[in-house]
N, C-alpha and C positions, 0 to 999 in steps of 0.2 A: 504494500500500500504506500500511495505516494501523499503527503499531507502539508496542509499549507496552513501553515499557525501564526493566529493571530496574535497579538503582544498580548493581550489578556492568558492566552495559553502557555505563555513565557516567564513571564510575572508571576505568576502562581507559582512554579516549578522552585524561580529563583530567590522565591521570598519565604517557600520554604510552606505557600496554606493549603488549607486544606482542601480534599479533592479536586487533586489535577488529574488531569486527563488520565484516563486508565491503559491507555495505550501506548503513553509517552516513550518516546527511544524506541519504541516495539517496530516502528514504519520501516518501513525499504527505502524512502527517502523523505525530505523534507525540504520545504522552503518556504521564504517568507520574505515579503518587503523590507528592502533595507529602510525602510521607515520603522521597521521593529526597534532596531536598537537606537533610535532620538526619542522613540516615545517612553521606551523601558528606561532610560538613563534619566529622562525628564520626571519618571514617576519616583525613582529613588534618589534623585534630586529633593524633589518636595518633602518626602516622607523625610529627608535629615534635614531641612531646614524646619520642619512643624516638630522637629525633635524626636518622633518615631521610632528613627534610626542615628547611630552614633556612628562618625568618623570609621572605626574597625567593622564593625557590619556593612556601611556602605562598600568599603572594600573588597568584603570578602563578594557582597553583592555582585558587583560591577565582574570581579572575575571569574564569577560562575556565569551570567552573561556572556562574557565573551566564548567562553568556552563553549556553552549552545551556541554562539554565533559559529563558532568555526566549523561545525556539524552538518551544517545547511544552507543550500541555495540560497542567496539572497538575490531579490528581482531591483534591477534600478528602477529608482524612479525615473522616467522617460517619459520624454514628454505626449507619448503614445501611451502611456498609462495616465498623464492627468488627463490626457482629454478622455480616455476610458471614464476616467471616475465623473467627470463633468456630465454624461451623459443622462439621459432621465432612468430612471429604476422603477421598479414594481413599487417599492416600500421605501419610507421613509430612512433616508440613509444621512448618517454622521461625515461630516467631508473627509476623515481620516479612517473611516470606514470605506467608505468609497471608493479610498487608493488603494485599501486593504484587497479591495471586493475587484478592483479593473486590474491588479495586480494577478491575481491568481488567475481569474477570467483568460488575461492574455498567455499568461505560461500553461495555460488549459489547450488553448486553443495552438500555439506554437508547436505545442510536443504532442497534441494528439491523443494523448492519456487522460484518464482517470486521476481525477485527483480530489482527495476530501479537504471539505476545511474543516480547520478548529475552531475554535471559541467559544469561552465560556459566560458572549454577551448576547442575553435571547433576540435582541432587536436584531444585531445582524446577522444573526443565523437564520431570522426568517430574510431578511435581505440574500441572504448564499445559498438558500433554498431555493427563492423565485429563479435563480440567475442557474438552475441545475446542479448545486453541489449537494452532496450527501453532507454531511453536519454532524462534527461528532464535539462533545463539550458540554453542549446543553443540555 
């Protein structure tokens, strides 16, 4: 199985809560917008400045992070994907879902396979459903 994980799917894994994906590592491959790692670094950003998280945890964070990054396809943003995301949708979409959602769509379409998404956010899994993907997370 080939899977395309959202930052929420990521975040979980690397912050360590509870019920992450039951499949996690299990796939044959993976990939994901390199928009994953400004939104993940953005969220453990916030969590150490609200105090959440201390200096040595963000650390150890940031290089578990990396370490999923190096795992996985990551898709550029091109400007063939914003205008992807720009497009009108079934369902009410988030703009950084959107890049999420034209991101996989295109690496869908490019390579011809089967590909599931993750995430653990119900709105865009009905968003990755209208758009053909099987949905695993929610």
């Amino acid at each position: 199985m080939t899977v395309y994980l959202d930052t929420s799917t990521v975040l979980r894994v690397v912050l360590g809560q509870a019920d992450p994906l039951t499949i996690w590592g299990k796939w044959d491959a993976a990939c994901a917008s390199e928009l994953l790692g400004v939104e993940a670094r953005r969220v453990l950003d916030r969590l150490r400045l609200d105090g959440v998280l201390d200096d040595e945890q963000v650390g150890a964070f940031h290089a578990a992070l990396a370490a999923i990054e190096r795992t996985i396809d990551r898709i550029r943003l091109t400007r063939l994907v914003l205008g992807r995301a720009a497009l009108p949708m079934a369902t009410p979409v988030k703009t950084l879902d959107a890049l999420h959602l034209a991101s996989a769509l295109l690496w869908r379409e490019r390579r011809a396979a089967e590909l599931s998404f993750a995430t653990h956010d119900p709105q865009q899994a009905r968003a990755a459903r209208a758009l053909g993907f099987d949905c695993i997370g929610v």
